[in-house]
N, C-alpha and C positions, 0 to 999 in steps of 0.2 A: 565417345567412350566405347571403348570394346569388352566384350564380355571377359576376356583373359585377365587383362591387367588393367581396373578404372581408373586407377589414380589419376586425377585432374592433372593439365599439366601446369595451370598454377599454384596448386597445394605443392606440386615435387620441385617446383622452381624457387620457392617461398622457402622450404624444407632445405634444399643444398645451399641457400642463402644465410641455413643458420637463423630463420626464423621462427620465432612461437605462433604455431597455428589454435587460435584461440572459438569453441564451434558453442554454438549457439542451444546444441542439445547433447546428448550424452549420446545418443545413438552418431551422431554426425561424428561424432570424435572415434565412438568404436570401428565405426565404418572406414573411417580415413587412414586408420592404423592399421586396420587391416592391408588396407591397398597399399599402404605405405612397404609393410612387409612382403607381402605378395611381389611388389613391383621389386626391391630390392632379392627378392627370390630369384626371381625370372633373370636379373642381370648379371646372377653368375656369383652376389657377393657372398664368402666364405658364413663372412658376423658381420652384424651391423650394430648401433646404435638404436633404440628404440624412437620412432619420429615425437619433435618436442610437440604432442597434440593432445590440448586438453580441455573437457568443455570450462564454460563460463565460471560454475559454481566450482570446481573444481581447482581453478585460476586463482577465483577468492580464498580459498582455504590457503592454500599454496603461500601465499603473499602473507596473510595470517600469520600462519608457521614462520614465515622469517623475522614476522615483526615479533613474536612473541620471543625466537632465540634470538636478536639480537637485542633484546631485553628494554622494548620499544611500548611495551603493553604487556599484561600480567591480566587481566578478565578471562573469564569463562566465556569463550562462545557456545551459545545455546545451540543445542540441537531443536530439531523440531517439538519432540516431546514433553524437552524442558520447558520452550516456550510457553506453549499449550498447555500445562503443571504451572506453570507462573501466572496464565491469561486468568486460570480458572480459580487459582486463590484468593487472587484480585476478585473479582465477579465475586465469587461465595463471600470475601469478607466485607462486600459495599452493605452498609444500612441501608443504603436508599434504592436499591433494586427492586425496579418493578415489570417482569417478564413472568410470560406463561413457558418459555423456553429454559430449556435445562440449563445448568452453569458449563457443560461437557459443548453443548454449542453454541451459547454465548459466548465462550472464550476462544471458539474456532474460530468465529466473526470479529471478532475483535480482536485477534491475531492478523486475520487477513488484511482489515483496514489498517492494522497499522504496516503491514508488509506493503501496503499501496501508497501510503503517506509517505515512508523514507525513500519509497521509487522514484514519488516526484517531488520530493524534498518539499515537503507540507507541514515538518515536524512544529515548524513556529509558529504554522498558521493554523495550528487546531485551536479554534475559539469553544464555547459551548454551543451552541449553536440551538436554534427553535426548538425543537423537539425529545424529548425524553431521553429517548435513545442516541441521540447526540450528547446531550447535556451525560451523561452519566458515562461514554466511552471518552469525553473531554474528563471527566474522574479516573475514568480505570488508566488513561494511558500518565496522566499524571504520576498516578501511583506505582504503574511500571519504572518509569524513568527513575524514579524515586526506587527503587529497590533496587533496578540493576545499578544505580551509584552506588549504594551503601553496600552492595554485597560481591560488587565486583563482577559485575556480569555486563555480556555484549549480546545484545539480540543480532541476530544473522540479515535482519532486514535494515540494520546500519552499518554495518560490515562495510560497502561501496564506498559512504559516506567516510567511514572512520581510513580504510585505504588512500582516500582523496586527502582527509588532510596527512596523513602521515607521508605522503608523497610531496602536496605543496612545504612542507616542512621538512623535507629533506631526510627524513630520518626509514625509508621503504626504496630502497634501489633493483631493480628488473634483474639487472646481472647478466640482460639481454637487450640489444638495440634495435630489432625490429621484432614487432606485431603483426599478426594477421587474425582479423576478425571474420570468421565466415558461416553464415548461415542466420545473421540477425535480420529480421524483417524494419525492425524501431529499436531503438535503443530509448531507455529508460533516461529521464533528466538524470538522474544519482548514475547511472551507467556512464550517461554522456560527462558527468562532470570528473568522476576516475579517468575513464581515454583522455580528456584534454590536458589533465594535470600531468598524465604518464607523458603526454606527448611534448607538454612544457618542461618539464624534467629532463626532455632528450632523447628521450626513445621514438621510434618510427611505429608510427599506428594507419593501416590503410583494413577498409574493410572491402570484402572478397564477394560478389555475389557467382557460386558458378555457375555457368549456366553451358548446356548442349547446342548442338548443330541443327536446331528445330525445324525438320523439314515435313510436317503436317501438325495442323491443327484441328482439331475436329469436335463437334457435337450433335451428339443422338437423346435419343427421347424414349423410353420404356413406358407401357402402361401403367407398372405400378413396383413396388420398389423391389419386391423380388425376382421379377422379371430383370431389372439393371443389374442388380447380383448378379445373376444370370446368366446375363450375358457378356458381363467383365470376365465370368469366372471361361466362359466359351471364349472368347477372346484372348485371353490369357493362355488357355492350351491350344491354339492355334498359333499363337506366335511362339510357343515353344515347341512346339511341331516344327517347324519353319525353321527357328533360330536355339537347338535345345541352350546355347552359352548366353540369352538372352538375357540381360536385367531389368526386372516388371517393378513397378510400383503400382499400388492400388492404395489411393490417398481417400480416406472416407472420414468427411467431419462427424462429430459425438463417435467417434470408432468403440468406446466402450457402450453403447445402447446397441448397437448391431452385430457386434462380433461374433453370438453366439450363430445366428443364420446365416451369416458372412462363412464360417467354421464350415456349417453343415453343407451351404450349398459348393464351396471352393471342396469339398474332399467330392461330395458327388462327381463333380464335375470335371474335375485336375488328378483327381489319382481314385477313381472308385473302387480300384484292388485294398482300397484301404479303410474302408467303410467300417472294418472291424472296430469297435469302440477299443478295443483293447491294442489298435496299433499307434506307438509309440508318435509322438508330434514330430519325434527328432528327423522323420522319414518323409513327413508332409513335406510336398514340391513348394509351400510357401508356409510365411510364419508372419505371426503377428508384433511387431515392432513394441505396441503397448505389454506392457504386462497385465497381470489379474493382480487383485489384494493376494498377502500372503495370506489371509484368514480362509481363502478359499480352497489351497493346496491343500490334497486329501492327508499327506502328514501331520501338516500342521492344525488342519482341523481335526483328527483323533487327539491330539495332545492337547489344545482346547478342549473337546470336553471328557480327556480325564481328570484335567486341572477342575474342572467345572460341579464333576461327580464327586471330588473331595468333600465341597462344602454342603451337598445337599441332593436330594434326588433329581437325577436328569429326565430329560422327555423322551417318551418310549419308541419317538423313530430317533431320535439320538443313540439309544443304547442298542435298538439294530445296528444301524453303522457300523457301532463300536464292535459289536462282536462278530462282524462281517470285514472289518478292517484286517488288513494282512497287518495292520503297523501296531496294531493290541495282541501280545502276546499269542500270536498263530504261527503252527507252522506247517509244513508243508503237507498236503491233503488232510487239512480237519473246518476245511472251508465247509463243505457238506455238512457236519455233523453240526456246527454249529447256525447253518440253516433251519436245520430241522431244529436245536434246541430252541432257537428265537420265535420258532412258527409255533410249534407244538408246545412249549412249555411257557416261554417267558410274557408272550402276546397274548396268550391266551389265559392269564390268568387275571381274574373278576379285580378292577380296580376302579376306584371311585374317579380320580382322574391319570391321564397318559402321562403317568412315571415312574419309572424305578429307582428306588435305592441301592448306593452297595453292600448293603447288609444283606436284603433280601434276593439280589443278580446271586451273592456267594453262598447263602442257602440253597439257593435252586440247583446252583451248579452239583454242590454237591450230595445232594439228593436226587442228582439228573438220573433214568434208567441208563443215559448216555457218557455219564461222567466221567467212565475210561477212556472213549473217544473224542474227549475236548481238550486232550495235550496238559498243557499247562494253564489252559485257562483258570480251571478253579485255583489252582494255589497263587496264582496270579490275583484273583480277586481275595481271597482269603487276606495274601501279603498286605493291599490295597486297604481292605477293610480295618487293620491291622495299624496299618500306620494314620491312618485318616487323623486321626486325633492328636499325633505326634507330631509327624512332618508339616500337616496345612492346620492346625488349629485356627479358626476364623476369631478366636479371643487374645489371639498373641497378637502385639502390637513389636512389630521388625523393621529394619532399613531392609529396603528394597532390595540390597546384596546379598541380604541373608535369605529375602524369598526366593530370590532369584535360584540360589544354591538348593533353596527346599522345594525347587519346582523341578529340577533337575533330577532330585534324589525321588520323588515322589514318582518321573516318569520313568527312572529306571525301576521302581520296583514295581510298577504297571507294565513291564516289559516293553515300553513302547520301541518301540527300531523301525529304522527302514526295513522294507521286507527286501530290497535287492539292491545289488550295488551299484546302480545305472547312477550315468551320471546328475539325471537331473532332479532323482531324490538325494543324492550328494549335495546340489547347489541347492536344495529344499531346505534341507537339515540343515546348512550352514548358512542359510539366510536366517534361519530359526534361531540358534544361535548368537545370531546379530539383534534379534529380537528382543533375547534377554538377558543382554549385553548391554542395550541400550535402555531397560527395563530397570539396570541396576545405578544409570547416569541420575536417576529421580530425587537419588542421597544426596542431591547439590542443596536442596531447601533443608534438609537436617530431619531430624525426629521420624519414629516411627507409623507406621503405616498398619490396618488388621491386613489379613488375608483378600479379601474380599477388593478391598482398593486398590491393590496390585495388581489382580488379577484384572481387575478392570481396566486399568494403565496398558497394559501387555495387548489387552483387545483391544485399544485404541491402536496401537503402534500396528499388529497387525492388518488388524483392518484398513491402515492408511498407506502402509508400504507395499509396493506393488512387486508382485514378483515374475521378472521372468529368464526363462534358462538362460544360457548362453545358445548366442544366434547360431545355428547349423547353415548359413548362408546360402537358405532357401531362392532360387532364382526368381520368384516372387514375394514382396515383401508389402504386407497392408499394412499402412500405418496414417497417423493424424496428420494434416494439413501442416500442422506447425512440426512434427516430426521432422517431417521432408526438407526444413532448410538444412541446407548444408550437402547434400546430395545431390548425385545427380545419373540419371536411367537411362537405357535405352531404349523402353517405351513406358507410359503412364496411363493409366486411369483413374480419373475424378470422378467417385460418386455422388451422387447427390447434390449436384449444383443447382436446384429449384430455388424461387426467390423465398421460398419458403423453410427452407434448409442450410442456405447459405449465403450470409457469411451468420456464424452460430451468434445468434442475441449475446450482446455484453451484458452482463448485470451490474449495476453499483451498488455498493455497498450502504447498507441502513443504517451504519453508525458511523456514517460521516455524510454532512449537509450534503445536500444536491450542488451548492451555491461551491463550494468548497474544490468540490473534485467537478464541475465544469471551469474553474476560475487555474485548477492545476492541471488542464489537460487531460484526466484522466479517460481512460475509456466507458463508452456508455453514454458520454453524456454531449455528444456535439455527432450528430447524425450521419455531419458532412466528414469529417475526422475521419469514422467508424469505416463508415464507406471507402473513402479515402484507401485507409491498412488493408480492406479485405479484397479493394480491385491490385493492391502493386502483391500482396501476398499469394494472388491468385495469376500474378505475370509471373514471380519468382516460380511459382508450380509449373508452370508449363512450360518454363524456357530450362527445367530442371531434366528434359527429354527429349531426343530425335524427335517421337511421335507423342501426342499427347491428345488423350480424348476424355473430353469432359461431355457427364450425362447427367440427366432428371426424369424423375418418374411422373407424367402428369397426374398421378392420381398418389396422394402420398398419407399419414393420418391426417394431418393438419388439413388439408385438402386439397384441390385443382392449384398447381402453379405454372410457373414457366418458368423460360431460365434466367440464371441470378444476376442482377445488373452489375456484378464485382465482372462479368465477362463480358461488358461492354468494351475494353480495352484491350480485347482480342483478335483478331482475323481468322474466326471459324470459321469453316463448310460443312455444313449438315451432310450427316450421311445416313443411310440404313442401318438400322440397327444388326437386321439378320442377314447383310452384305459385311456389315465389318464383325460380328461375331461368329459368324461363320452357322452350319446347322448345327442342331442338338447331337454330339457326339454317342456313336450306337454303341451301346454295349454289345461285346461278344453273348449270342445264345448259344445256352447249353441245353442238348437234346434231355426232352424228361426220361427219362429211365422208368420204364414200368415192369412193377415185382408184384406176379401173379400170385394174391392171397388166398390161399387154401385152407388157411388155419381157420379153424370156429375158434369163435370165444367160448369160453369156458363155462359151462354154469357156474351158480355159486355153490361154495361148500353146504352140506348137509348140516345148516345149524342155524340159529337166529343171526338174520340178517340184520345189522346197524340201518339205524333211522326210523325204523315203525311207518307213519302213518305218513311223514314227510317222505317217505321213499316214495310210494303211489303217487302223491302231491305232485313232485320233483315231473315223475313218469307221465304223470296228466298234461301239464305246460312243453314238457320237450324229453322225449326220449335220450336225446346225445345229453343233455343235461343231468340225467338221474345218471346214466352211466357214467358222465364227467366226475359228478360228486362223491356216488355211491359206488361205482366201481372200480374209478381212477384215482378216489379221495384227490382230487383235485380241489381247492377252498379257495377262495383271496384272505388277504389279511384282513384283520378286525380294523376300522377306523379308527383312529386315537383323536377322542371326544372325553373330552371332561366330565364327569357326572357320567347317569346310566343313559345306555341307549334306550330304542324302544322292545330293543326282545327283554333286557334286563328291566324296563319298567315294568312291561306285561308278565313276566315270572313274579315280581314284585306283588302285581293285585294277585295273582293266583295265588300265592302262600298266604297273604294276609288274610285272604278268603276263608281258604281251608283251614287256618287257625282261628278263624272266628268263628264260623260251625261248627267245628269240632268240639267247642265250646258249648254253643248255644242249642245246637242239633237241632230242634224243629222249631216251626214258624209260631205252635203255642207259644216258645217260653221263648221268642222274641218280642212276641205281644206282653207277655208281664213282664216284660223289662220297660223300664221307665225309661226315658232319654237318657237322662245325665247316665245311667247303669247303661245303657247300648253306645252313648260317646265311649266312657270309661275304656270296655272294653273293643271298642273299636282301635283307640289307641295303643291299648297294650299289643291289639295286635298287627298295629304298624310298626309299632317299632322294634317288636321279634321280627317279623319279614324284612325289614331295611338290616336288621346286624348283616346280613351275608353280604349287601353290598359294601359297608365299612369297610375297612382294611383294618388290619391292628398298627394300631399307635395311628391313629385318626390325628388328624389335624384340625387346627380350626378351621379350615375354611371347610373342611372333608364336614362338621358338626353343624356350621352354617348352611350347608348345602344340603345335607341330608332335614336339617328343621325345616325345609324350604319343603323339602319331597312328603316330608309327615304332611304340612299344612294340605298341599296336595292332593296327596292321598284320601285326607279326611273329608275334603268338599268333593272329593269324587265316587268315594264310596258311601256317602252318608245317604245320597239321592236313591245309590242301587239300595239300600239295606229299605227303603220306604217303600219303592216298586215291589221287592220280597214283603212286605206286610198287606200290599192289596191285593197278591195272590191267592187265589185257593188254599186250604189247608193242604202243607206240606211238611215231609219229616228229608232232612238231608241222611241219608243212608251211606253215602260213600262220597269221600274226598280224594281228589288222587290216586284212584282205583287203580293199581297194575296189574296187565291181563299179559301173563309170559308166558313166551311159544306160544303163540296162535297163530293156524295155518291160514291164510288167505293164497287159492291157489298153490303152485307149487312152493311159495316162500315161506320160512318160516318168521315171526317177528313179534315184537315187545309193543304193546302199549301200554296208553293210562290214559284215561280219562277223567276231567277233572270233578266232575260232579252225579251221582245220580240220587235222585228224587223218589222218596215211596210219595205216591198220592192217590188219589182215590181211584184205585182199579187196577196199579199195576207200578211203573220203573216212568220215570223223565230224564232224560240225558241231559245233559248240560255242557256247552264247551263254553269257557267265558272266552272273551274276545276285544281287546282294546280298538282295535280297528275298527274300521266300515266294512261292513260285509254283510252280505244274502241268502236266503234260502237257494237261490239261484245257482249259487255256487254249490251245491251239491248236485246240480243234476245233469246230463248225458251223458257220452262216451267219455269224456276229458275233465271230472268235476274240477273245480278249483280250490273247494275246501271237502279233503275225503273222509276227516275226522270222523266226523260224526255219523257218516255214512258205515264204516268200518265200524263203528261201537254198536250202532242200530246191529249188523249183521253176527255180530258175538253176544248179546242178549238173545234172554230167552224169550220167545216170539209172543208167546202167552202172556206174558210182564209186561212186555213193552207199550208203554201208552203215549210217546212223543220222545222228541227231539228239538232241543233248542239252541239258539243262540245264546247266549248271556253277554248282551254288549253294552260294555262297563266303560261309557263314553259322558263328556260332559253335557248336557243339553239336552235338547230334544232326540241326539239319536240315542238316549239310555233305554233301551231295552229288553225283553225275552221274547225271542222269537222264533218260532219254526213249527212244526207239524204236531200236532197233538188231539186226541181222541176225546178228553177230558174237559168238560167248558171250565174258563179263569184260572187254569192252571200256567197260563200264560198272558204277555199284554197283548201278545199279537198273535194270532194265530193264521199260520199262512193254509189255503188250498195244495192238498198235493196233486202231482202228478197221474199219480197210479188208484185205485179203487178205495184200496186201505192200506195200513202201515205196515201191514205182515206183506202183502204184494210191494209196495215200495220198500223193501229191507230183503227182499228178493232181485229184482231187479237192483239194486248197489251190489249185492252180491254179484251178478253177473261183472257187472261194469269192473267190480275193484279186481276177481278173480283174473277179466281179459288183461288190467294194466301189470299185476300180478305176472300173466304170463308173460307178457312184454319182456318184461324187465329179466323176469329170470331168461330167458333164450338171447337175449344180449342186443335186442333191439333198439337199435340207438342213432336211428335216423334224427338228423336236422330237421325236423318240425314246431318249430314254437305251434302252440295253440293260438295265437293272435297277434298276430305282428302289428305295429314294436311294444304292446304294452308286455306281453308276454317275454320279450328280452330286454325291458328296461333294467331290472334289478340282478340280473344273470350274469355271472361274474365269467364265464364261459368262453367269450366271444373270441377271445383270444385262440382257442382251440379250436371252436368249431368252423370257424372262417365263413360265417353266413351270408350268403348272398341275396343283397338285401331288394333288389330288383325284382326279384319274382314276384316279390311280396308286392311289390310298390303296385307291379305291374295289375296283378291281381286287384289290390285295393283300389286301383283308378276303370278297373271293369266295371268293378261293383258299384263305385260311386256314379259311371254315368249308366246306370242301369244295363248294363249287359251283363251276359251269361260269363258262368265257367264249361261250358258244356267240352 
């Protein structure tokens, strides 16, 4: 085969013979049509005839169709859908079902076995057989056969069967005298029984295997399975180097478990100019033969969940997508704005679990500050909101037709569209389409359907149909083991031939005996068989090529293999791996460019600086971080977690706190309250502090979950309110205290502190604290916690009689603790530092004034305080690009006793 014109010259021989070239897969047939036309290109003809070449299933329909018009049969052949809609009525309606499995894959499985029974003509021989799950698919296929009688229907998996007799009976004639079958590894008993009958009948049936001029055979071995990638993918643009008209295969069994690092390492590798995520696949020097689910194409997954948002609130990185998708009502430059509304408004607003409604998305929208800048979005969501109740009513019971038609109307007025008119959201859109088109075949069983079971039908169909473009006739093509019959390269490569990896495990099927399908040949179940198919399937692979190299990685998950005894019936030569893939191809360097910066950073404006006490905080752990946060407002997003996090727990105890003092105010009139009077009101004020986490229009699970955070709550704060009774006499004076504009050093800034204490002789600070934490953390150059440090140095020095922790934790670490002048005005009272409190509230002065200064002068050096605990939680890293080696190198001085000197 030459790279110009492939065409076999037994396919073009077969073709002017006036024969039906019949291919074993769908790709075999596109590919042979191609070359078919190509070759008739090249010879000069003006028009042709299109070549008669078409795969297997395609042959069946075909014959189908004739029996049907010449009025030989009148049944409904099932599509796959319908099937699967008939498997699973059956299953829902058995009494005697006894599965943990859903009826959605019970009826998968018991679609399959019966598509494995008419293959090898087993349909008489299903007894009940031993076990459960036989005895009850011996019920369900019962009652199939029984249904498609009375209602005039044809399963697609006796189709063969029903061909064969219609042929020994005369009544199904070809219309053509010779066959050609090319690209079948085994044909099926029901395959084999159709060919004999066609060929009693008088028609000429030969099958075709083609094969190349194979003039090396070869295999290599890789460390580990990236490494074979690797170097297929280096081998691959070395032979295109050498030969740019070449035709490559890369044959790799499970191809859909590897494809996506398959993807990654073939662009590295074969075209790295093309690295950009956003360049088009149509330009990739290879393509992948399989398709992906349609559920996965980014059209059709925005129209999924706007369909989805009709019936109820979606999940909050769902509704990113959607307002990031170009295919939801966007147009050109309002991708930004709707960044920022997703970041700054929609994400950030307090929600009991990760989801939006479209009531509350078309509120926001249109109360956005940004709402002139989102195009049509809101009236889009407004429309949406508008119709929900009309167009998808989840109480209206419809034929499938008619959802179908209200799924259509619902996504035009969600604006969905392709955003461009490339071809391959053209074949998107009209596979889509196809989707619910075949969405609307459901109306074969009669009666209506809610919303909700449609919609779930539509996500079966997509999820099962695979979608991929039309081939751009990439001169490298990966595709599956069984792909490749029918084909044929002018060089190959076999991944992963480890005895471990290949030939891929058969599985039989659980609702048909063991006894059954070893007694029908089926695969799975006879060792020697299995073997058998995967050593001639793996000679067809390799005589499919000039050159053909088959590899394994000895190190794979499964583990240590070698190569797979299916290549026992080859005459390999082992070769080097980095002799036949040649070296690691160099990228072009490009000189750095250095742009001499002059410019100072700016101080900040003359005005209260955002953050407070957490800006110091931020500045103590890492300078490029306070400047990432505080002067770049650089964030990450919130994580989408159900319930409250831990900053929203700990906001939680602090309100409910300050509403219970505010209450109660001093530790007398906690003592004349009686239990049940300090339960009481302990409750009232958990459950004012939890309203702001609700949302309105709470749900039950929203009411269950938050009774769950009451109970919580109440065993958590019961134990602090008893430690406040063995305290010293205390009066709480202030709750939430904000202290605006206060200077610390050059900055100006807001705080609040949540607690201070009159007690005997003066003022007790208080920061409460869900966490673990220390006095320790107030002290050196770099505190870790500056709060209380900062509160001590805005009091007046003569008041001030301590500083405490207040850690509101379960167990033994419940306590109050830190520095105080006063005996039992604490549980713990730590030793300070400095001489006395007024000298230690001097020196935090110092320290907070120098970070102070820091920060305002725009010092923003990459220093963590403590490598890595100090950049585990730092969302940063992305920016500051930290090299993490210094640190290591440092940390392994220190650990074997040397200096830093």
């Amino acid at each position: 085969m030459d790279g110009i014109d492939p065409l076999p010259d037994e396919i073009a021989a077969a073709l002017g013979r006036g024969a039906l070239v019949v291919t074993g897969n769908q790709r075999a047939a596109r590919t042979l049509g191609l070359a078919f036309d190509r070759h008739r290109r090249l010879s000069g003809a003006p028009t042709w005839q299109p070549a008669e070449i078409v795969a297997w299933d395609a042959w069946m329909a075909g014959l189908w169709r004739r029996l049907l018009l010449d009025g030989r049969d009148s049944r409904l052949l099932l599509n796959k859908t319908q099937e699967h809609t008939l498997w699973q009525r059956i299953v829902e309606d058995d009494p005697e079902r006894r599965s943990l499995r859903s009826t959605g894959s019970l009826a998968a499985i018991a679609a399959d076995a019966w598509q494995r029974l008419c293959a090898y003509n087993g349909q008489q021989r299903l007894r009940g057989g031993p076990s459960p799950d036989t005895r009850a698919f011996q019920r369900w296929a019962s009652e199939f056969q029984r249904r498609c009688r009375d209602e005039g229907l044809l399963s697609r998996a006796e189709l063969a069967e029903r061909l064969r007799r219609a042929t020994d009976d005369g009544h199904l004639h070809l219309g053509i005298s010779e066959v050609v079958l090319v690209g079948f590894d085994r044909l099926t008993p029901a395959q084999s029984a159709l060919v004999d009958a066609i060929r009693t009948a008088g028609s000429s049936i030969e099958e075709l295997q083609l094969t190349a001029t194979t003039k090396s055979l070869l295999l290599v071995h890789t460390a580990d399975e990236l490494d074979e990638i690797n170097a297929a993918a280096r081998w691959a643009r070395r032979l295109l180097e050498e030969r740019p008209d070449a035709r490559i295969a890369v044959i790799v069994p499970s191809l859909e478990k590897r494809r996506t690092e398959i993807g990654r390492i073939f662009r590295e590798v074969l075209a790295p100019e093309m690295l950009n995520i956003l360049a088009p696949e149509s330009e990739w020097p290879f393509e992948f033969s399989l398709g992906t689910p349609l559920a996965r194409v980014p059209l059709v997954k925005a129209a999924l969940d706007l369909l989805r948002w009709s019936a109820g609130p979606l999940q909050l990185d769902r509704v990113s997508e959607l307002l990031l998708s170009p295919y939801f009502a966007m147009s050109a430059g309002e991708r930004g704005t709707r960044a920022e509304f997703d970041a700054f408004e929609v994400r950030r607003e307090r929600r009991l679990r990760p989801e939006v409604s479209l009531n509350w998305l078309s509120a926001a929208a249109e109360r956005s500050p940004c709402r002139q800048k989102l195009g049509s979005l809101p009236s889009a969501l407004q429309t949406m909101r508008q119709n929900a109740a009309t167009i998808l009513n989840g109480r209206d019971r419809l034929s499938h037709t008619e959802w179908t038609e209200r799924m259509r109307a619902w996504l035009k007025a969600a604006r969905w569209e392709a955003s461009t008119s490339s071809s391959v959201e053209f074949q998107a859109h009209k596979k889509w389409e196809s989707a619910l088109d075949e969405l609307a075949t459901l109306d074969f069983l009669g009666g209506g359907v809610r919303f909700g079971d449609a919609l779930a039908s539509l996500e079966q169909i997509v999820h099962r149909d695979l979608f991929a473009p039309e081939s751009h006739d990439a001169p490298v093509q990966v595709m599956g083991a069984f792909e490749a019959a029918g084909s044929v390269f002018d060089a190959m490569w076999f991944l992963g031939v480890g005895d471990l990896n290949w030939p891929v495990p058969v599985r039989t099927n659980p609702l048909l005996s063991w006894s059954l399908q070893r007694d029908l040949g089926m695969p799975g179940t006879d060792v020697a068989r299995d073997s058998d198919d995967a050593r001639r399937t793996t000679e067809r692979i390799a005589a499919g090529a000039d050159t053909a190299v088959f590899s394994f990685a000895v190190e794979c998950e499964e583990g240590k293999q070698r190569p797979s005894p299916a290549l026992a019936g080859l005459r390999l030569d082992e070769s080097d791996v980095e002799t036949l893939a040649g070296a690691e191809p160099v990228l072009p360097v490009i000189a750095l460019e250095t742009v001499e910066d002059t410019a100072q950073i700016q101080t900040p404006p003359d005005c209260v600086t955002h953050g407070g006490a957490y800006l110091l905080k931020l500045q103590a752990a890492c300078g490029f971080r306070a400047f990432a946060e505080q002067r770049l407002w650089s964030t990450e997003l919130e994580p989408d977690e159900a319930g409250m996090d831990a900053r929203q727990s700990g906001t939680a105890v602090h309100h409910i706190l300050e509403l219970f003092w505010n209450e109660v105010k001093t530790q007398h009139a906690l003592k004349a309250m009686s239990e049940a009077e300090r339960d009481a009101l302990l409750d009232r004020s958990i459950e004012r502090g939890l309203e702001e986490a609700a949302p309105s229009g709470a749900t039950p699970w929203d009411a269950a979950y938050l009774h769950v955070q009451h109970e919580r709550l109440r065993r958590l704060l019961r134990p602090w309110l008893e430690l406040e009774l063995s305290r010293s006499s205390f009066e709480v004076s202030q709750s939430e205290k904000s202290f605006d504009d206060v200077h610390v050093g050059p900055l100006r800034l807001s705080v609040r502190i949540d607690r201070i204490d009159e007690i005997d002789g003066g003022e007790l600070l208080i920061d409460y604290k869900t966490g673990q934490v220390t006095t320790n953390a107030w002290l050196g150059e770099r505190p870790d916690e500056p709060q209380l440090p900062l509160y001590a140095t805005l009091s007046d020095p003569a008041r001030l009689q301590g500083v405490a922790f207040g850690v509101v934790r379960p167990g033994k670490d419940l306590t109050l603790t830190g520095y105080c002048t006063t005996e039992n005005a604490l549980s713990k009272t730590r030793p300070m530092k400095e001489a006395s409190l007024a000298d230690q509230a001097n020196e935090w002065r110092r320290v907070l004034d120098n970070l102070a200064e820091d920060f305002y002068a725009g010092k923003a050096r990459v220093a963590p305080k403590k490598y890595p605990s100090t950049c585990e939680q730092c969302a940063q890293r992305i920016l500051c690009r930290l090299d993490t080696t210094q640190f290591e190198e440092e940390q392994d001085v220190l650990t074997t006793g040397g200096g830093l000197g």
